[in-house]
Backbone as a ProteinNet text record, in pm:
[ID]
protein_1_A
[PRIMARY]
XXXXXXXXXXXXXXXXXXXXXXXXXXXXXXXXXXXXXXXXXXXXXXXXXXXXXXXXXXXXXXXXXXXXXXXXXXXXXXXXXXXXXXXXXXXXXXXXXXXXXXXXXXXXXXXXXXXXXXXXXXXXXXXXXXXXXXXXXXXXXXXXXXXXXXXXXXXXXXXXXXXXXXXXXXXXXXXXXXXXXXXXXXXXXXXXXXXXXXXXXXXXXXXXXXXXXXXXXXXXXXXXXXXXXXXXXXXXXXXXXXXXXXXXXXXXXXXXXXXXX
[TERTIARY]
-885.3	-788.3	-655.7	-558.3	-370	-365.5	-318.3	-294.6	-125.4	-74.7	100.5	135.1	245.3	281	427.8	488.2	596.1	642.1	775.2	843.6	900.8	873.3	941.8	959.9	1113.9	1138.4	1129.6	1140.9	1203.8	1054.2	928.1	800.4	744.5	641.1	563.2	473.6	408.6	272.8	229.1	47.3	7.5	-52.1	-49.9	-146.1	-208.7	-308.9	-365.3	-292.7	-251.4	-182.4	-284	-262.5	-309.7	-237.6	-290.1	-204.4	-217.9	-115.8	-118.9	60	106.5	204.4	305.6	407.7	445.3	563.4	608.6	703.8	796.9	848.8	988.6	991.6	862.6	825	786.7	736.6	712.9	532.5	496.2	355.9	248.8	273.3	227.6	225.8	136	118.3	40.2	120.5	28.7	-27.5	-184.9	-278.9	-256.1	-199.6	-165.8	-306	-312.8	-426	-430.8	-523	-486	-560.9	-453.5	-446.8	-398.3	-501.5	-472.4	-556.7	-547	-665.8	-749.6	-706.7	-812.6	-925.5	-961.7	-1098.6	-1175	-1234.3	-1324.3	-1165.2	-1140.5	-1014.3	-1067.8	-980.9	-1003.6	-891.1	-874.2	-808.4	-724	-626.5	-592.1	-592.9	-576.8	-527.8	-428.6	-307.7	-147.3	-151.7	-96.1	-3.5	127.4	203.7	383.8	337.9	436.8	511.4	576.2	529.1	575.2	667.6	785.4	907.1	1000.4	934	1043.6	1002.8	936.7	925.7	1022.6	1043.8	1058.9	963.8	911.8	816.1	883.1	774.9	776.4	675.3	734.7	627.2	489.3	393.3	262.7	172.3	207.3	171.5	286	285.3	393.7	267.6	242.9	208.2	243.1	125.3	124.8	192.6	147.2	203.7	170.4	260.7	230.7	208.9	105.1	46	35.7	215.1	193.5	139.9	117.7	30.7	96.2	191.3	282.1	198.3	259.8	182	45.3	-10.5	-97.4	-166.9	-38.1	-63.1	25	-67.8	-20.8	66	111.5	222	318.7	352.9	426.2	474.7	387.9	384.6	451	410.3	464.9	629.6	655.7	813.6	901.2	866.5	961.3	935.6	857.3	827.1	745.7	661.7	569.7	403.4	363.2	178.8	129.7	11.4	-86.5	-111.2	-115.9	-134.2	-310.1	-374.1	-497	-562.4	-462.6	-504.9	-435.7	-413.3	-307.8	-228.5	-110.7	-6.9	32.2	14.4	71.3	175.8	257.8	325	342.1	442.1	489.6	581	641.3	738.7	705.8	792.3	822	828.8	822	779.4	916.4	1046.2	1160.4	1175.2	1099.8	1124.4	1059.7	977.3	947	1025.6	1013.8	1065.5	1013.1	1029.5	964.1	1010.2	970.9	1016.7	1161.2	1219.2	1338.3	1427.7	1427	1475.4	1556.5	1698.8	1781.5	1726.9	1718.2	1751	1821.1	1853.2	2020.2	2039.2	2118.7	2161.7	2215.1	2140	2182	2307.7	2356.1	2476	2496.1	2368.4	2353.8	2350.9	2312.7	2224.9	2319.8	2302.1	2349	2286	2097.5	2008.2	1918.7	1888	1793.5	1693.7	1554.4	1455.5	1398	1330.8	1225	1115.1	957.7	824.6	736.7	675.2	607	431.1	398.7	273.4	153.5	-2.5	-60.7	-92.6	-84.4	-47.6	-229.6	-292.3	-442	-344.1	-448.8	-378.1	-559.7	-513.9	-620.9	-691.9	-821.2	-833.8	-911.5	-926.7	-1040.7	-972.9	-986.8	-936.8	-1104.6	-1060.6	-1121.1	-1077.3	-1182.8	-1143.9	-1290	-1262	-1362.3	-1463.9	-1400.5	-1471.1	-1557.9	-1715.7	-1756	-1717.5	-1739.3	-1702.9	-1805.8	-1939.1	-2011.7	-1972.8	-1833.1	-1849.3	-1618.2	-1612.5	-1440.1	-1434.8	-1496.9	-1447.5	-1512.4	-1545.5	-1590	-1457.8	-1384.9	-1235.5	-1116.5	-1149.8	-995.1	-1028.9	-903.5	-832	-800.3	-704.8	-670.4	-607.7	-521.4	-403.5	-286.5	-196.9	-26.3	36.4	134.1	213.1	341.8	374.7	506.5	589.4	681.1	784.1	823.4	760.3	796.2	1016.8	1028.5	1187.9	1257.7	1264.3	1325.1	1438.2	1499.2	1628.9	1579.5	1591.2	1563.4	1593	1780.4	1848.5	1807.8	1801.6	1732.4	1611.1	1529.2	1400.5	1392.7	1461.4	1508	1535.3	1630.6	1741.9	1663.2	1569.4	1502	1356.6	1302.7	1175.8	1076.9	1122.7	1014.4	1106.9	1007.7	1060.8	1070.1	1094.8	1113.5	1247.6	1390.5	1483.7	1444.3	1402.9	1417.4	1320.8	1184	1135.5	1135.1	1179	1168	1288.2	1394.9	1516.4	1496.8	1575.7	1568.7	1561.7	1436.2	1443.7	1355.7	1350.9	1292.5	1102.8	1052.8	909.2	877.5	955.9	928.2	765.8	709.6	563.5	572.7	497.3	406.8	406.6	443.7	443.6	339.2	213.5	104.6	8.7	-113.9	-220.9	-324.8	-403.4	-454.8	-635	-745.5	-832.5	-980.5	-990.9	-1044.7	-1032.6	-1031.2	-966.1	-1008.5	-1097.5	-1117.1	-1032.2	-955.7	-852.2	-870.1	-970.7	-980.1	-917.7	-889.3	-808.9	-712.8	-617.9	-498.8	-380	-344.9	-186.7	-94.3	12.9	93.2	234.2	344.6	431.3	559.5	737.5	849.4	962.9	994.6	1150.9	1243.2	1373.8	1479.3	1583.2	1631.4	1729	1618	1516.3	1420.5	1337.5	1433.9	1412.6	1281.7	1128.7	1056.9	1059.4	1034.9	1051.1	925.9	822.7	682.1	591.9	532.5	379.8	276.2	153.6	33.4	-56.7	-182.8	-315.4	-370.5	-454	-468.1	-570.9	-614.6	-738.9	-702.8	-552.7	-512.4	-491.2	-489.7	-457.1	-546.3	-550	-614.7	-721.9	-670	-761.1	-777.3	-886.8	-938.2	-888.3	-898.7	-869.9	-998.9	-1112.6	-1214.6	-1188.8	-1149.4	-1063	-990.3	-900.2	-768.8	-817.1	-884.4	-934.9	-1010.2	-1088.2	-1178.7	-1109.4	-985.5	-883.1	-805.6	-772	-651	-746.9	-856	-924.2	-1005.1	-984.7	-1030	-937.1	-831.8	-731.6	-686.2	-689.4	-611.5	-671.9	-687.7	-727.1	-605.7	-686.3	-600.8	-638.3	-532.6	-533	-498.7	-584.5	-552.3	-405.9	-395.7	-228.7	-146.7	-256.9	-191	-212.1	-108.2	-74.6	-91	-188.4	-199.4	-111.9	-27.1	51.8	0.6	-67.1	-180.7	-90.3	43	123.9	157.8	250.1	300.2	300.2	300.2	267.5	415.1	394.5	534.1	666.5	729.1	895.2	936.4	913.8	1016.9	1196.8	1247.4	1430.2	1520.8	1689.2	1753.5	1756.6	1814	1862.3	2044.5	2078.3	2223.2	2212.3	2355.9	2369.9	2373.4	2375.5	2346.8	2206.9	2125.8	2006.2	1941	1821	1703.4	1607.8	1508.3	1394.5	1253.3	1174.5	1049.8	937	829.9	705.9	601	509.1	393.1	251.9	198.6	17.8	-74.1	-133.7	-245.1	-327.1	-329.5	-417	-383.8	-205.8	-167.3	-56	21.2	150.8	285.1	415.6	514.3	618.2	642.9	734.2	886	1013	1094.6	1231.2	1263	1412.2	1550.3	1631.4	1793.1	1861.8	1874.7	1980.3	2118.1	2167.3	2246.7	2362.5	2477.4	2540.6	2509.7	2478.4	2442.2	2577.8	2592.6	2702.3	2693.1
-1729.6	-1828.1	-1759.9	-1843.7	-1778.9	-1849.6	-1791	-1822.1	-1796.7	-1885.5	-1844.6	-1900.6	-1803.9	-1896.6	-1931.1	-2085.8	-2113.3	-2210.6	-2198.8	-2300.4	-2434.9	-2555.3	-2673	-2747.7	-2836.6	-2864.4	-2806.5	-2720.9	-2622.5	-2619.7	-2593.3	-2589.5	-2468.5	-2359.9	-2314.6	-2308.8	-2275.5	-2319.3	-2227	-2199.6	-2161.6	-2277.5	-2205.7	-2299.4	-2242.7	-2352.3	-2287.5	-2332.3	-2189.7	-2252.8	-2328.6	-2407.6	-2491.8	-2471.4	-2523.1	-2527.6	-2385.3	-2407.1	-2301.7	-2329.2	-2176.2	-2123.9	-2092.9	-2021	-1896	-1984.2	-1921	-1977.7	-2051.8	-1961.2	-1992.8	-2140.8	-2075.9	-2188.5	-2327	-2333.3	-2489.9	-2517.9	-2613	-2663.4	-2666.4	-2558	-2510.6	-2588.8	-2624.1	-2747.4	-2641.9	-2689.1	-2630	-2712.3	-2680.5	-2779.3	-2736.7	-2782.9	-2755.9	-2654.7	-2589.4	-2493.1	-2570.3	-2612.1	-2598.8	-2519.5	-2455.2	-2345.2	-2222.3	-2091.2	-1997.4	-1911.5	-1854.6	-1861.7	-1702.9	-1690.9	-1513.6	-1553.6	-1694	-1741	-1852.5	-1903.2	-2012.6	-2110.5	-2190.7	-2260.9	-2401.6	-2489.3	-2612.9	-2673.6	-2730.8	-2767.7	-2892.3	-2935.5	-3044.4	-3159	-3123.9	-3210.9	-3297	-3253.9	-3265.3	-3215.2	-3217.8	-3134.7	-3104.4	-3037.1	-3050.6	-2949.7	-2987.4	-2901.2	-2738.2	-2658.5	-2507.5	-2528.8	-2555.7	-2601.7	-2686.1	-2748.1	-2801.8	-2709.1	-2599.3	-2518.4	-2380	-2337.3	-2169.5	-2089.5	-2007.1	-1894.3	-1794.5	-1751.1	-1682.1	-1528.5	-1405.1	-1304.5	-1390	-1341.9	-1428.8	-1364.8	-1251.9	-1223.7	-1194.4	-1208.2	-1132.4	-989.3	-900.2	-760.2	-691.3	-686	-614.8	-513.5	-388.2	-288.1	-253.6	-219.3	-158.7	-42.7	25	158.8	208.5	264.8	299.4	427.4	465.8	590.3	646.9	771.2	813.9	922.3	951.1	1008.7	1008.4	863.6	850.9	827.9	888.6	848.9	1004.3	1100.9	1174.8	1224.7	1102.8	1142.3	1127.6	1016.7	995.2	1127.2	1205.2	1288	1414.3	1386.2	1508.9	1498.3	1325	1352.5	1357.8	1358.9	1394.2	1541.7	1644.8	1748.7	1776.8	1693.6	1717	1734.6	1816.7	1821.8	1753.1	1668.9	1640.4	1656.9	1577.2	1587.7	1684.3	1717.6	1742.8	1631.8	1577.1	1443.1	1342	1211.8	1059.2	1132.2	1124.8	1056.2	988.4	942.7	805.5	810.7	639.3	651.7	531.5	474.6	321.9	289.9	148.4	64.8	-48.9	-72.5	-152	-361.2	-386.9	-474.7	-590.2	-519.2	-600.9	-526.7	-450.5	-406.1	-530.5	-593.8	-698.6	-827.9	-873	-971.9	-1039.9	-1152.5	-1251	-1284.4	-1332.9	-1354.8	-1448.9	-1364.6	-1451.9	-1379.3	-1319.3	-1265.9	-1111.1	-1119.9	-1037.5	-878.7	-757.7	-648.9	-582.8	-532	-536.2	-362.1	-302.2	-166.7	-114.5	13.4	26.7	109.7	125.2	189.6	315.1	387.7	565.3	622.4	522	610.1	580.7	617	613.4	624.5	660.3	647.5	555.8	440.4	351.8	358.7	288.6	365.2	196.5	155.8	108.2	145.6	88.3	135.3	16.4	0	-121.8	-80.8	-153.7	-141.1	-222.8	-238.3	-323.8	-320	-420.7	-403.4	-465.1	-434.9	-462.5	-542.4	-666.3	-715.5	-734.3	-721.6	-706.4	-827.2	-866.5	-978.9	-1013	-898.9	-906.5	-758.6	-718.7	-628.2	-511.5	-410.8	-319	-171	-89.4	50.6	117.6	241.6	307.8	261.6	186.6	94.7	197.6	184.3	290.2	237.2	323.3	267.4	140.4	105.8	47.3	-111.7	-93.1	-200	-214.6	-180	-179.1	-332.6	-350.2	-520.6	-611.2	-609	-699.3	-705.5	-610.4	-627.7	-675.3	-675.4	-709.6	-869.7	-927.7	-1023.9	-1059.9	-969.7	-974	-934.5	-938.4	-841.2	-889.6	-864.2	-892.2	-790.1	-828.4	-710.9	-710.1	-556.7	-497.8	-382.2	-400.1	-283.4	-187.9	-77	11.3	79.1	11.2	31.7	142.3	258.4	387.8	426.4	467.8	535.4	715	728.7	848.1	981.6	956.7	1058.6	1098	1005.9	1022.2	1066.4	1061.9	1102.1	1237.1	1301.4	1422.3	1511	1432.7	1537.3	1542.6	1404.6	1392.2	1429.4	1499.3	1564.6	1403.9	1338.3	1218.5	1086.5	1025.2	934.1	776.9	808.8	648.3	565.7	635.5	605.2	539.7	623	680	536.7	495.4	362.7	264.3	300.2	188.3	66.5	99.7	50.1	-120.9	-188.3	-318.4	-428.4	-507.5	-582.5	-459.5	-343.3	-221.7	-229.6	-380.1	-388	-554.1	-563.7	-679.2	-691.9	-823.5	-862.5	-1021.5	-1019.6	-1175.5	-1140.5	-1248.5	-1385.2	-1413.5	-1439.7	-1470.8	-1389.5	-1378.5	-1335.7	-1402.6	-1295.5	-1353.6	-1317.6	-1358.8	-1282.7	-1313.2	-1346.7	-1333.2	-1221.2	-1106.6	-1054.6	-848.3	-826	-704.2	-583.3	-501.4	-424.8	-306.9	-281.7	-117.2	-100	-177.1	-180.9	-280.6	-289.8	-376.4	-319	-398.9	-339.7	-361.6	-307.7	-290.5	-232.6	-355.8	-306	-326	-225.5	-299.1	-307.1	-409.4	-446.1	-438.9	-378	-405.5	-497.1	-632.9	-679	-726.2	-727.1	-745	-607.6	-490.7	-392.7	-342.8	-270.1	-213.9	-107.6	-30.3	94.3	130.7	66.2	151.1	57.6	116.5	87.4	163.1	97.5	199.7	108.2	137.2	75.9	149.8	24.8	98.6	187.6	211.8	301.3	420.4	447.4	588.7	638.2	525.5	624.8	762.3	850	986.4	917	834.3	787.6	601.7	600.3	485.5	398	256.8	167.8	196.9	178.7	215.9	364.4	459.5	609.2	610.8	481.7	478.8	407.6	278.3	216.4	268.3	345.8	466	543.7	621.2	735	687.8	580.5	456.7	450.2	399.1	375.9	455.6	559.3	687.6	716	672.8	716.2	576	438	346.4	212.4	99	-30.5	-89	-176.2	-272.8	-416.3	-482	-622.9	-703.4	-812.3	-930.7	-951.6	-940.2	-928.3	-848.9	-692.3	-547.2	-530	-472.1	-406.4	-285	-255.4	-127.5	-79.3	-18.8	-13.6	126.5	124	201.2	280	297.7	414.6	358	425.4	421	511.6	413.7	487	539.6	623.9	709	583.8	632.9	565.9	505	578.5	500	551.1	442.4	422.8	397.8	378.9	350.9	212.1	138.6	-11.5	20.7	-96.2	-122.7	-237.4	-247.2	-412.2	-498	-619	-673.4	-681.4	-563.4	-581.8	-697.7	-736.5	-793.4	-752.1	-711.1	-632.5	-735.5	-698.4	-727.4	-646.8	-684.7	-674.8	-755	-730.1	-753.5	-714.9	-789.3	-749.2	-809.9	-778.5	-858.7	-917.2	-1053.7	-1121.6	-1169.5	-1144.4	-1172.1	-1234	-1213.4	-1266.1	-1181.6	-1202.6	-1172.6	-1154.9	-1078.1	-1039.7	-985.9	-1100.9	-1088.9	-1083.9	-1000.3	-979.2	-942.1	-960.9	-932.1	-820.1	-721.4	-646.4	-687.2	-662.6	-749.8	-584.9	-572.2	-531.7	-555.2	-457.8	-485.5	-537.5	-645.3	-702.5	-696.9
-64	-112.9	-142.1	-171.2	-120.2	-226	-356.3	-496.7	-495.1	-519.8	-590.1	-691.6	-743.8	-894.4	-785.8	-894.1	-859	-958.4	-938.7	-1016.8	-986.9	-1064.4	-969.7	-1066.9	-1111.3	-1178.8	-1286.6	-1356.3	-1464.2	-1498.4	-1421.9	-1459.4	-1383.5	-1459.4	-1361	-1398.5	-1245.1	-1229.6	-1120.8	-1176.2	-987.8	-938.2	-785.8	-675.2	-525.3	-531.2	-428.4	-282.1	-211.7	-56.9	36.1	76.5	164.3	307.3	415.5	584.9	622.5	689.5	884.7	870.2	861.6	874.6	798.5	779.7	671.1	615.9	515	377.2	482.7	587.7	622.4	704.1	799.2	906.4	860.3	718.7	676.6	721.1	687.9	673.7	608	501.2	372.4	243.2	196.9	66.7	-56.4	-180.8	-289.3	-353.5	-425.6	-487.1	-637.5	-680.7	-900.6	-917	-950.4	-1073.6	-1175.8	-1253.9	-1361	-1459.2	-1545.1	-1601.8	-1550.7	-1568.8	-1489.1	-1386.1	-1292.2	-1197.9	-1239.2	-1379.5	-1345.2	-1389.9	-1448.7	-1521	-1377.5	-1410.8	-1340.8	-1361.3	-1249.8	-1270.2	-1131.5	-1185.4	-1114.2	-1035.5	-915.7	-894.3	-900.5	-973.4	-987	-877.6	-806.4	-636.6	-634.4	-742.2	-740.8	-599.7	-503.8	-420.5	-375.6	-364.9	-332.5	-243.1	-112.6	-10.9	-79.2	-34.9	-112.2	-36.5	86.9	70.5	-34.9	-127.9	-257.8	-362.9	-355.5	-475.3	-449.6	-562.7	-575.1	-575.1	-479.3	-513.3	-621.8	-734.5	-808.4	-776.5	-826.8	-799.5	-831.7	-785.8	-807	-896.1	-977.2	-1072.4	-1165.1	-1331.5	-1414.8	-1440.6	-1401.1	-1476.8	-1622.5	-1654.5	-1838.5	-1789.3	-1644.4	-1614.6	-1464.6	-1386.7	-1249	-1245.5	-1186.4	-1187.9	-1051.2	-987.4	-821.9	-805	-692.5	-674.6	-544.7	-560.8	-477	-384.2	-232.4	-152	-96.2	-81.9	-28.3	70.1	163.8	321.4	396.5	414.6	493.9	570.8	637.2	727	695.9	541.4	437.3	365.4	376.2	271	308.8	456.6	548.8	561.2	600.1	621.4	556.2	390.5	290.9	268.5	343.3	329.3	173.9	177.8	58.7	120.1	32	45.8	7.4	62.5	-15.7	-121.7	-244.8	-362.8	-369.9	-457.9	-490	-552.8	-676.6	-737.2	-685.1	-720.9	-732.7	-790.7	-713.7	-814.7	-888.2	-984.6	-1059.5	-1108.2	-1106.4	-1194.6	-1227.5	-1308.2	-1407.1	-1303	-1265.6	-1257.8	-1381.2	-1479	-1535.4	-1469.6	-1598.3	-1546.5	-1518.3	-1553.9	-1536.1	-1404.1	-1370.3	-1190.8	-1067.6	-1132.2	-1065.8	-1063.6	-902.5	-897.8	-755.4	-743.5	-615.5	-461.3	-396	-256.4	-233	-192.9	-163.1	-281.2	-404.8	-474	-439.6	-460.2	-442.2	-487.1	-420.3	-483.2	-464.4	-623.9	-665.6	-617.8	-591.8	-516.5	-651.3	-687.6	-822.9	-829.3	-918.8	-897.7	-909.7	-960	-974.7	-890.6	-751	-597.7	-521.6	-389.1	-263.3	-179.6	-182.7	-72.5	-134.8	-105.3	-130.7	-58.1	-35	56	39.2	150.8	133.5	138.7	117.1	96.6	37.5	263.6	217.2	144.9	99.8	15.6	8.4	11.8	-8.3	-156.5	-219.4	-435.1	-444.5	-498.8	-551.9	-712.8	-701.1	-850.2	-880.8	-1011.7	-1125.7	-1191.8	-1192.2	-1224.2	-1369.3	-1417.3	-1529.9	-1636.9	-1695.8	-1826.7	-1813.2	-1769.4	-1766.3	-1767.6	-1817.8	-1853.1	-1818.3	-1759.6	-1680.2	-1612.9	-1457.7	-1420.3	-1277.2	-1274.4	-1203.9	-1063	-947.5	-862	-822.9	-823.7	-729.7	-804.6	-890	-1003	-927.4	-883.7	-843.9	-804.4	-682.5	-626.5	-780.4	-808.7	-961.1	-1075.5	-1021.5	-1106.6	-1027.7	-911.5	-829.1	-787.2	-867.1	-805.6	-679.3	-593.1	-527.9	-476.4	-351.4	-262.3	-251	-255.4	-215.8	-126.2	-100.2	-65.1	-124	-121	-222.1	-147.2	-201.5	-130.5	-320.6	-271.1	-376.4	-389.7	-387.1	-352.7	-426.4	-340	-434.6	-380.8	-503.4	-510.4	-463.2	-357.1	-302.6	-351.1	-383.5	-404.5	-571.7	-599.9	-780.5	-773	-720	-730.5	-685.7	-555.3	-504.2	-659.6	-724.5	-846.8	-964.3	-1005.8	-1124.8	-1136.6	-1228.5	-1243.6	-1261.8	-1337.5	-1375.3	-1309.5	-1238.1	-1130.6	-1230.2	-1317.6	-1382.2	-1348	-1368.6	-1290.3	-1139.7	-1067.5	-929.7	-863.7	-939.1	-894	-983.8	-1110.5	-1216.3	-1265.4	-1155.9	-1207.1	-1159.1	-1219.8	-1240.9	-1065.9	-1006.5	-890.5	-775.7	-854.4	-759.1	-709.5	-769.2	-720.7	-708.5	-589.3	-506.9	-506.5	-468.3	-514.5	-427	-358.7	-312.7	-132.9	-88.1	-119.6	-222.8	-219.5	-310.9	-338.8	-369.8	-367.1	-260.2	-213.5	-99.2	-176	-222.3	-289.3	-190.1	-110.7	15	107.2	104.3	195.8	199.5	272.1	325.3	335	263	219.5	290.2	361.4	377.5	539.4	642.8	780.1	790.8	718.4	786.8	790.1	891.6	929.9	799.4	815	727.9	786.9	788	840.7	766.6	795	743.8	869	841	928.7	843.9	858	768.6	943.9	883.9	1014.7	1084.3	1082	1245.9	1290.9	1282	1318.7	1278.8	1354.5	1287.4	1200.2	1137.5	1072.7	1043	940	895.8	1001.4	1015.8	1072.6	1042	973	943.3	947.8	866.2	828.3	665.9	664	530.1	489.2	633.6	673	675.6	645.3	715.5	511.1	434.7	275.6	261.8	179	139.3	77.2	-89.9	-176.6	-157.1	-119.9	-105.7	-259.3	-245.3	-334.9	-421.9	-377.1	-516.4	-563.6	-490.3	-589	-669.7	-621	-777.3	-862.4	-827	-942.1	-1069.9	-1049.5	-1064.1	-1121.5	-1087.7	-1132.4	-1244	-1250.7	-1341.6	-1431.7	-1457.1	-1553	-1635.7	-1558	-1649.1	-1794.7	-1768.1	-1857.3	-1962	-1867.2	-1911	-1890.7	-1993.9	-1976.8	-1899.1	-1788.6	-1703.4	-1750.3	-1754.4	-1762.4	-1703.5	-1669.9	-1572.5	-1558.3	-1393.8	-1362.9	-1356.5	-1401.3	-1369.5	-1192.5	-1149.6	-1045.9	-1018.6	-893.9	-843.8	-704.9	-725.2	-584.2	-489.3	-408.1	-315.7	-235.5	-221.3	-119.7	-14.8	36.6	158.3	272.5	439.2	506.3	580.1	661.9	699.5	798.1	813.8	839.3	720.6	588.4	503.6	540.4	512	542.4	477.6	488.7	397.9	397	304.6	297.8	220.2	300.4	256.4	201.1	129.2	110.5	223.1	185.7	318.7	444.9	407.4	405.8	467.5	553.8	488.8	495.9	415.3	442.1	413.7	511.2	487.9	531	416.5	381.4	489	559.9	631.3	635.7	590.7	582.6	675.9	737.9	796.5	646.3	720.9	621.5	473	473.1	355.1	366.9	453.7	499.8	507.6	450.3	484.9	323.7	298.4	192.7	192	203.1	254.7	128.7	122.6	31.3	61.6	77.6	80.6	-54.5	34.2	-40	-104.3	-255	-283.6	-345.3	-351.7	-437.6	-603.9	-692.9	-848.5	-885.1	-931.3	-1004.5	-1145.9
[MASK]
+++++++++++++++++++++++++++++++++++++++++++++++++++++++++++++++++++++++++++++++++++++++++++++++++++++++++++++++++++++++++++++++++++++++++++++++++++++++++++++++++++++++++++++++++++++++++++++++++++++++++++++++++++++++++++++++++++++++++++++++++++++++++++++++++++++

């Protein structure tokens, strides 16, 4: 099922996507939730056209917990090794923001990067979760562009600047929680243009590794975000921009570069 939150008429709400074919293209209907979907939830059978709504990120996150260098060839073309452990780190949660939502070009940098991502969202509040027990906590999948300020991260020892700055963790279109995580494509266009192409078969640490690794240390809560790495051709973005996000089996995650005003 394709869960989104959205707003309509100064209201939000999730829902379940309904139809055959993507935000832009039209044919897509949402069914009201009511309530919220990390419990047993019902469907109202309100429906509106997700053309008269605003998509909203489809989760708000207590905290995003990305996990840098987890794709080899990634790792290689910034001239970095293989970690031994995860990387982790924080994006904040005013770093998130939704489809169709501007990100703003901050004004410290001059190399912006994209970095598309498959995001594991969290569906239940857990802490040291063993592995044979991982899918019993996940919600579900999205896709995300980890959006870094390159040149900051190059100069700065702790990357909070460098991925945490404000619009820097794009998120949706929706949640997809149906859906087999360990082989899909994963691609970015900035313009049309391709740039990343991978699978998610090619990460070091499997999604039940981080889950597993994160919770050793830290309780997750329904609507926390795991951002799983990126695979190699990350690039610059300008203003003017449009970049998108692509998953098999999840859809399309599309944003415009904006000048920070």
């Amino acid at each position: 099922m394709r869960i989104a939150r959205f707003s309509i008429d100064g209201n939000v709400a999730f829902g379940a996507v309904e139809g055959e074919g993507t935000v832009e293209s039209g044919g897509l209907v949402l069914d009201i939730i009511k309530g919220i979907p990390y419990t047993d939830f019902e469907l109202s059978g309100t429906k509106v056209p997700l053309s008269k709504v605003r998509l909203l990120p489809p989760v708000l996150p207590n905290k995003v917990v990305a996990i840098g260098r987890n794709y080899a060839e990634h790792a290689k073309e910034l001239g970095n090794e293989v970690p031994e452990v995860p990387v982790a780190f924080f994006k904040p949660t005013t770093s998130v923001i939704g489809p169709g939502d501007a990100i703003e070009y901050p004004s410290f940098s001059s190399e912006l990067h994209h970095e598309a991502e498959l995001a594991v969202v969290i569906g239940r509040m857990c802490r040291e979760v063993p592995r044979e027990r991982v899918k019993d906590v996940i919600f579900g999948y999205t896709c995300a562009n980890d959006v870094t300020a390159r040149d900051v991260q190059k100069r700065e020892a702790q990357w909070a600047r460098a991925k945490g700055f404000d619009t820097s963790c794009p998120l949706g279109p929706w949640v997809e929680t149906d859906l087999d995580p360990s082989d899909l494509a994963l691609q970015a266009t900035v313009n049309g243009e391709q740039r990343q192409l991978g699978r998610t078969s090619d990460m070091i640490r499997s999604i039940e590794d981080l889950v597993v690794h994160i919770t050793e240390a830290m309780t997750l809560l329904p609507g926390d975000v795991i951002l799983t790495g990126t695979p190699a051709g990350v690039g610059p973005l300008t203003v003017g921009d449009e970049v998108a996000v692509t998953i098999e089996g999840i859809g399309t995650l599309t944003n415009k570069v904006i000048k920070r005003g």
